[in-house]
N, C-alpha and C positions, 0 to 999 in steps of 0.2 A: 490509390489504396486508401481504402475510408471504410475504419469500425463503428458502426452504428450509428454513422453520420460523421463521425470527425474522422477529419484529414488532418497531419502533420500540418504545422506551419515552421517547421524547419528541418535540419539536417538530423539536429539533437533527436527530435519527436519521433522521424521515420523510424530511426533506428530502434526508438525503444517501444511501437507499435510493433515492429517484427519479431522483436526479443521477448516483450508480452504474447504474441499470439503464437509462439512456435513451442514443439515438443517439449524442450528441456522441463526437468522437473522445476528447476528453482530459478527466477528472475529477481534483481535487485531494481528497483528506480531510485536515486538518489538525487539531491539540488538542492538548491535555497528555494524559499516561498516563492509562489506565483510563474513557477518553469512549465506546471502540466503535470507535473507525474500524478497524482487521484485520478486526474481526468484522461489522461491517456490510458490506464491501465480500466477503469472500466467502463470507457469507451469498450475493451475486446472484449472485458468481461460481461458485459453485457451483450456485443454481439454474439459470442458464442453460448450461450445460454438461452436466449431469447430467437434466433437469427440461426443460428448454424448447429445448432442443439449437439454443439461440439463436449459440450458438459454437460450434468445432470442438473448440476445448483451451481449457485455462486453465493459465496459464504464471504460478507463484509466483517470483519474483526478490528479492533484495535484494542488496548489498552484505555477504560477509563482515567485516564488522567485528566485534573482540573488546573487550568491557568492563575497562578495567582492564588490568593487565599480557598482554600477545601472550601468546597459550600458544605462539606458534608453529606448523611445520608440521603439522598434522593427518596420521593414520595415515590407510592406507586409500584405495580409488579412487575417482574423483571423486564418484561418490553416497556412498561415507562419510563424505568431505570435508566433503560439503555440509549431511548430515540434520544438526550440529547446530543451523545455522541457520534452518533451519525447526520450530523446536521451536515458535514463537507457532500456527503453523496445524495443527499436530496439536494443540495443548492446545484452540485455537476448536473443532476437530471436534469433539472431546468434548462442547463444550455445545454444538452443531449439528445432532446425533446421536445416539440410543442405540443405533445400529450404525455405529460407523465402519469398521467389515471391508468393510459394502456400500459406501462408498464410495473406501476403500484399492483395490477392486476396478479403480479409474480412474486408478490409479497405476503401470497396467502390470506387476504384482507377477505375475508369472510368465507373464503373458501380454498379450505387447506390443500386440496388435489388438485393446485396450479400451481402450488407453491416452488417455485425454483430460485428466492432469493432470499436469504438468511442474514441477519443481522445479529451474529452469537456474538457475546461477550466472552474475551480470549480466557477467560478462568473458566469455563464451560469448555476447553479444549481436553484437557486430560483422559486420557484412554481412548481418545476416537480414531477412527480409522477412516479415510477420508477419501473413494475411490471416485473416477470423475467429476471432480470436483473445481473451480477457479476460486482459489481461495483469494482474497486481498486484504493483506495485511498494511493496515496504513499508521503510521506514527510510528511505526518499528523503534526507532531513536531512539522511543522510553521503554523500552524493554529488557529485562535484565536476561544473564545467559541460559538462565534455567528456564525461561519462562519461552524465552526462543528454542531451547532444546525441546521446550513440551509441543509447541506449535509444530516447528520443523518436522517432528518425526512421526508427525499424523497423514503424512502424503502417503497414498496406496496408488496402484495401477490407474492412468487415465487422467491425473489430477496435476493440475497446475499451481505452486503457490507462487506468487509475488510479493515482497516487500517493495516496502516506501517508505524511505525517510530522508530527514534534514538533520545531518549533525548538528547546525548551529540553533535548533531550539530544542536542545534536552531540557527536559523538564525534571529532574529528579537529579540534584547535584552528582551523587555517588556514581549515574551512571553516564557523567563528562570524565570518568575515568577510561581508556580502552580496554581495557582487563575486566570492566565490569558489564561494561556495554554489549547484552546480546549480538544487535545487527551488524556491529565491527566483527564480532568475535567469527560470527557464522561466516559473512562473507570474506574477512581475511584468512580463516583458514581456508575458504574454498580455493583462494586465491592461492596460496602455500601448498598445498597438493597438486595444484595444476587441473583443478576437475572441471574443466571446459565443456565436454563435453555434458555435465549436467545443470550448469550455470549461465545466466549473461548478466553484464551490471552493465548500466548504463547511468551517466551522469548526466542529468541536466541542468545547463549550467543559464543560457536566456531564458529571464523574466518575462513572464506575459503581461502582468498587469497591471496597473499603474508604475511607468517607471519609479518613481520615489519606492516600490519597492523594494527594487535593485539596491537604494544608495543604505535603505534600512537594514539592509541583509549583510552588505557591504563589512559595516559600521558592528554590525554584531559577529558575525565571523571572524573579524580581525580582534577582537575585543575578548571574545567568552570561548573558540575552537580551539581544540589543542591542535598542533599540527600532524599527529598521526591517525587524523580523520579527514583531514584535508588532504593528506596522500591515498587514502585507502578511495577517498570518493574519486581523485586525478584520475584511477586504473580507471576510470568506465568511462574516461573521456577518449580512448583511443578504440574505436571502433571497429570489431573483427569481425 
């Protein structure tokens, strides 16, 4: 089983390419840095879009959030705003592809009637409707609960949304609270109603890359995680 070139290199991966590429409306990927989840999720989202024209578009979002000191306003109109935050899914194409021109080509790059991959800034979400569509939501973590309630409830007929995140690098103190924290809130109530049948979370928990990853992640989870994100991410390590 291989999306758009990538195959699982574990037990973890398979599970969450099939959880990624199946009907449910809503999929979680959760772990520490460097387990796969960007790269596994659109790995599908790209084949179904480009390969299985199982979707219309595929719509990358996250929150601008900056590391460390604000640089402040960004130069430039809202696509130059935006490209530095998608810098994770141009570096995935690269190991996705050894042509990524062919699939730049679905970026609309001079010619909007091919357009089938979208790069919205998640404050541009409010009021859409969002039919056929793989959306991928990545950095969820820093999201607060409104701002997940505006995202979440843009899915219409045909559409697929996926989060991603890492509880142990919030970015935004207030939401290292779980009460404040969107992608806790959404995925533990799903979990508290039992809605299985429109959900799957999966945790990945092996690091891919450079082990010294591992010992980093380690060191900060035990250091800055409360532990009722360290249990909500456990549910998605038991595989149904």
């Amino acid at each position: 089983m291989a999306y758009f070139g990538l195959s699982a290199k574990n037990l973890e991966q398979k599970r969450a390419l099939q959880a990624v590429a199946n009907d449910k409306p809503f999929t979680f990927i959760t772990g520490p840095a460097g387990c796969g989840k960007t790269l596994v999720v659109q790995a599908v989202g790209l084949d179904n879009v480009i390969e299985t024209q199982k979707h219309r578009k595929m719509i990358y979002t996250r929150l601008q959030t900056q590391v460390g000191k604000d640089l402040g306003a960004l130069p430039g109109d809202i696509n130059e705003k935006t490209f530095p935050f998608i810098a994770p899914f141009m570096d995935n194409l690269e190991v996705l592809t050894s042509k990524p021109r062919e699939v730049k080509k679905y970026f609309g790059e001079g010619d909007e009637d091919k357009q089938r991959i979208f790069f919205d800034p998640i404050q541009t979400m409010r009021g859409r409707s969002l039919m056929l569509t793989f959306l991928m939501g990545d950095e969820f973590q820093n999201v607060d609960v409104a701002t997940m309630g505006a995202v979440a409830t843009r899915i219409n007929a045909g559409s697929k949304f996926v989060f991603i995140g890492n509880f142990a690098q919030i970015d935004t103190p207030s939401l290292r609270k779980p009460e404040n924290n969107g992608l806790y809130q959404l995925l533990k109530g799903l979990y508290d109603r039992e809605a299985y049948d429109y959900f799957d979370h999966i945790n990945l928990r092996e690091v891919q890359r450079d082990p010294v990853v591992e010992i980093v992640e380690d060191i900060l989870r035990n250091h800055e995680m409360p532990p009722e994100f360290a249990e909500l991410e456990a549910r998605g390590n038991v595989y149904y």
